[in-house]
C-alpha atoms as an extended CHARMM CRD file, in Angstrom:
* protein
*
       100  EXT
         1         1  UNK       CA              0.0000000000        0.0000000000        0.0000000000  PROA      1               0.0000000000
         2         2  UNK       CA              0.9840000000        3.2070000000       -1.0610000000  PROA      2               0.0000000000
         3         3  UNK       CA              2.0880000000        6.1680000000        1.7450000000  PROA      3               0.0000000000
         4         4  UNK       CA              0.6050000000        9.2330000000        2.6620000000  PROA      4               0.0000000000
         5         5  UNK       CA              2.6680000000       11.9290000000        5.4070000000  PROA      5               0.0000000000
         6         6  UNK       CA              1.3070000000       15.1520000000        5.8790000000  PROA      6               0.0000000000
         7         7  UNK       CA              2.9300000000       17.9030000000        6.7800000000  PROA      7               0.0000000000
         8         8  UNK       CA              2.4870000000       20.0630000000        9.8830000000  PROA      8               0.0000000000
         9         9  UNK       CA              1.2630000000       22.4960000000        8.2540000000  PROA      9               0.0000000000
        10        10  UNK       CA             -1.7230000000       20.0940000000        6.1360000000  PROA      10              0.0000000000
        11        11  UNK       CA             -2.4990000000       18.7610000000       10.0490000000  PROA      11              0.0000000000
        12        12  UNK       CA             -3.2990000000       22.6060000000       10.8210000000  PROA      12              0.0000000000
        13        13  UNK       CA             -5.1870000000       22.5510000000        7.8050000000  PROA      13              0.0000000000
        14        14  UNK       CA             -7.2960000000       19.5510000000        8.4470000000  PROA      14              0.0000000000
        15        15  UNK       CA             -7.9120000000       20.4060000000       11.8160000000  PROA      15              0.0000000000
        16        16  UNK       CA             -9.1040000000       24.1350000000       11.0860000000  PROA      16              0.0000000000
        17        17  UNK       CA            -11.7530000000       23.1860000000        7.9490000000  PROA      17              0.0000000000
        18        18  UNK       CA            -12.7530000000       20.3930000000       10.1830000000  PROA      18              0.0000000000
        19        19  UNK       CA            -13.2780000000       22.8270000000       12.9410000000  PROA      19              0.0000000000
        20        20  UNK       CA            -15.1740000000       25.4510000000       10.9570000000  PROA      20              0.0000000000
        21        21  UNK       CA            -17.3530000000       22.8870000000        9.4260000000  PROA      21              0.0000000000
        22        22  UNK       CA            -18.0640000000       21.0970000000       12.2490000000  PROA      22              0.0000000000
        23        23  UNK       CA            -19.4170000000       24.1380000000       13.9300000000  PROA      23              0.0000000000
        24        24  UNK       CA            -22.5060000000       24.1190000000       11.8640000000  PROA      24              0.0000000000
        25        25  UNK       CA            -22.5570000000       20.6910000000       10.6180000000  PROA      25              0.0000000000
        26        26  UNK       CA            -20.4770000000       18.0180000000       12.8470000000  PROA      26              0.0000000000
        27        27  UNK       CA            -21.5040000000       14.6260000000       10.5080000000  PROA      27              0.0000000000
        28        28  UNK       CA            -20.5320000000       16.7380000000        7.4510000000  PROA      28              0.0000000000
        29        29  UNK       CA            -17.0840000000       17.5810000000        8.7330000000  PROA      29              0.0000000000
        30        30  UNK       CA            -16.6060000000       14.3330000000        9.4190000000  PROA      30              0.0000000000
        31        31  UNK       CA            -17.5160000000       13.2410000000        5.8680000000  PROA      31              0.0000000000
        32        32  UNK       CA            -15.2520000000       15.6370000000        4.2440000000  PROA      32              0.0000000000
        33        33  UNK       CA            -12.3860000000       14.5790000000        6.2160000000  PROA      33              0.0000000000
        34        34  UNK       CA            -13.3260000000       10.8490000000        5.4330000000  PROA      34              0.0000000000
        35        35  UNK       CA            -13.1900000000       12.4500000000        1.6140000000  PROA      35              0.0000000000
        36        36  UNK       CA            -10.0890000000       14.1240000000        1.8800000000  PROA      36              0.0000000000
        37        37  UNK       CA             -8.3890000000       11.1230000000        3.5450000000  PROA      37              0.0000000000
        38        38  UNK       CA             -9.7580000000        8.9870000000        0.3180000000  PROA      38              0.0000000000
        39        39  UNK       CA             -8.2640000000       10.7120000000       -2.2500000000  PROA      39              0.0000000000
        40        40  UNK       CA             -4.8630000000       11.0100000000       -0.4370000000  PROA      40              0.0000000000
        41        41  UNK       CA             -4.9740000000        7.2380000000       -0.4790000000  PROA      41              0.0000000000
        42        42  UNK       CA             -5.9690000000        7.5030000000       -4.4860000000  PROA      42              0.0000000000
        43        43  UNK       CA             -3.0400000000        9.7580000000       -4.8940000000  PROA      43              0.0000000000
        44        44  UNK       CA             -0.7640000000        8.1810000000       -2.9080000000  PROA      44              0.0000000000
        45        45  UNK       CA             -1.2070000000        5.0420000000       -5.7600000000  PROA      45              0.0000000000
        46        46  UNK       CA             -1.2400000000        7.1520000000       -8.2790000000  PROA      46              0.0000000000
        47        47  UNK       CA              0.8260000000       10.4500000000       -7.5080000000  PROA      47              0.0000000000
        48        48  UNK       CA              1.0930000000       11.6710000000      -10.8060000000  PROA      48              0.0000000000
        49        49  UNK       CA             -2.9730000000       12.4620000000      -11.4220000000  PROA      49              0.0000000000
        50        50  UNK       CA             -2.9710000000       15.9600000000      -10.0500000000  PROA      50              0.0000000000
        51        51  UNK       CA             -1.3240000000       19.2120000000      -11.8140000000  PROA      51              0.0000000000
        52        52  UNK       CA              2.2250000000       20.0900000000      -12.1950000000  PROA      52              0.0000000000
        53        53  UNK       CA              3.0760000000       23.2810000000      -10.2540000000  PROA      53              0.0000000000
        54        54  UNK       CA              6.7190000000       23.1800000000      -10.3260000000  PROA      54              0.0000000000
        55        55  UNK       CA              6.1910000000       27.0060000000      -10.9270000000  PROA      55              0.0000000000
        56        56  UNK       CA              5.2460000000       26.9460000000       -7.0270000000  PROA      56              0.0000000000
        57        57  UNK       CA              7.6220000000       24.3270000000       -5.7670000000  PROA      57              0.0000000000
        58        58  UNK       CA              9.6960000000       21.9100000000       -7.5570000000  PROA      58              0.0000000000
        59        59  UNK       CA              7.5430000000       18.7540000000       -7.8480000000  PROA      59              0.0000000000
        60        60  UNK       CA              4.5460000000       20.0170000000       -6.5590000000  PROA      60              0.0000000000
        61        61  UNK       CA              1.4020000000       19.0320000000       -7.8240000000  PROA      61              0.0000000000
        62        62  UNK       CA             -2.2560000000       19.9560000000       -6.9020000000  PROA      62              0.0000000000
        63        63  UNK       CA             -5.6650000000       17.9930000000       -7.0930000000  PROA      63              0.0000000000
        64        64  UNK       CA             -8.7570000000       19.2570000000       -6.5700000000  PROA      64              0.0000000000
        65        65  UNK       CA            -11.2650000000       17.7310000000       -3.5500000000  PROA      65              0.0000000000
        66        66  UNK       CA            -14.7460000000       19.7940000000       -3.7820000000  PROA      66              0.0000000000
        67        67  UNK       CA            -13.6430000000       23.2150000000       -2.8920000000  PROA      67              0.0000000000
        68        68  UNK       CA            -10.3280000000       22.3110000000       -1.3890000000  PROA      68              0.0000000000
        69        69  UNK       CA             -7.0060000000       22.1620000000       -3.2520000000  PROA      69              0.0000000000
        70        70  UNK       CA             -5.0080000000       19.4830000000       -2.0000000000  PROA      70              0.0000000000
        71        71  UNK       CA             -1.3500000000       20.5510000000       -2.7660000000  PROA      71              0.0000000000
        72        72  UNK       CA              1.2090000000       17.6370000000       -2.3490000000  PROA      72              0.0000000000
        73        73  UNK       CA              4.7520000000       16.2510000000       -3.6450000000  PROA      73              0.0000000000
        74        74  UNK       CA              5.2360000000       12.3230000000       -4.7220000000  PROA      74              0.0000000000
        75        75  UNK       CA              7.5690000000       10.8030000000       -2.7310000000  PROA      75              0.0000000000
        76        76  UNK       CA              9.0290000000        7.5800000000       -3.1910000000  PROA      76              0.0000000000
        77        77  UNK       CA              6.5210000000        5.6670000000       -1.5850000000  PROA      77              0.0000000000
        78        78  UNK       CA              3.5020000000        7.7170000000       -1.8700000000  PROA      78              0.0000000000
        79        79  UNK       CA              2.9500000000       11.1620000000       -1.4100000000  PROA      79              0.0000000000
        80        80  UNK       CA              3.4460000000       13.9950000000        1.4760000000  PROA      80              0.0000000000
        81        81  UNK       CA              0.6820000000       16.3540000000        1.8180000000  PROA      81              0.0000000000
        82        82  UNK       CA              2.0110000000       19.8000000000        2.0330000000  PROA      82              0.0000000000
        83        83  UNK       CA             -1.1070000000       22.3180000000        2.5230000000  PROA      83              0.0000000000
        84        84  UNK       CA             -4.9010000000       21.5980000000        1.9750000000  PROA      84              0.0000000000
        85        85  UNK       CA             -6.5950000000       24.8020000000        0.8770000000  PROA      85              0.0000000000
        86        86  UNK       CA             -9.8210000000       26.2620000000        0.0380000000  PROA      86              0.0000000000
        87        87  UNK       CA             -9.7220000000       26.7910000000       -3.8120000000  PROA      87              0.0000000000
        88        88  UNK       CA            -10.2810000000       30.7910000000       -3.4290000000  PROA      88              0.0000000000
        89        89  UNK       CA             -7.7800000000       31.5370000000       -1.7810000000  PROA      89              0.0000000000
        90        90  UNK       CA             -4.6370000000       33.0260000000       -3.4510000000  PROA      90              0.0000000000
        91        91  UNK       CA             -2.5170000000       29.7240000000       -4.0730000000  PROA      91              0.0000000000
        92        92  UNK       CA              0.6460000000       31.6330000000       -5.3290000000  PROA      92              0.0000000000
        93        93  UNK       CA              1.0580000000       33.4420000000       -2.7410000000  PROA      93              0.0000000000
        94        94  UNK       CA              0.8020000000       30.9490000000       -0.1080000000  PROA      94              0.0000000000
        95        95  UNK       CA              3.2120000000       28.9090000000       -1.3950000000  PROA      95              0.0000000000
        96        96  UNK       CA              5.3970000000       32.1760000000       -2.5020000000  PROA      96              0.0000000000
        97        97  UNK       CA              5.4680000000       32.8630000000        1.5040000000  PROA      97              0.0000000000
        98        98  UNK       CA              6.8220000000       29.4280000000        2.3350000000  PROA      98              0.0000000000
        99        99  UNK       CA              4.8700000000       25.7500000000        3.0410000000  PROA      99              0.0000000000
       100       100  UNK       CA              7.6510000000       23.9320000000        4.8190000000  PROA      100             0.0000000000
């Protein structure tokens, strides 16, 4: 089976859309975190399906979860998770600040 890390910083992230969601709608939080953890899994077997954005970070790629951009590098035995992030926010300049 295929790897999945996350980063400290995708942790933070999991725990604070969890947090917000769950305020409102606890079983749906839940659900998307079930989700999220899912396609890690798919990704982690198949790390090349989301989008190049080397212009970020070398060997970064992104894939798309709902609203949430899951941004992540292959690794050799999976895939490390380093931010999950609404789509509307500004990408580029997250990662421009620094992820690691």
């Amino acid at each position: 089976m295929s790897r999945v890390t996350l980063s400290a910083r995708a942790k933070t992230d999991l725990a604070e859309i969890h947090g917000y969601i769950a305020q409102d709608k606890p079983l749906a939080a839940d659900r998307q975190i079930a989700a999220f953890f899912e396609r890690f899994q798919t990704l982690a077997a198949q790390p090349l399906l989301g989008e190049a954005r080397s212009d970020l970070r070398p060997a970064l790629r992104t894939f798309s979860v709902g609203n949430f951009v899951v941004c992540y590098f292959p690794t050799n035995d999976g895939i490390r998770i380093a931010r999950v992030l609404r789509g509307s926010r500004d990408i580029v300049a997250i990662f421009r600040k620094n992820i690691r």
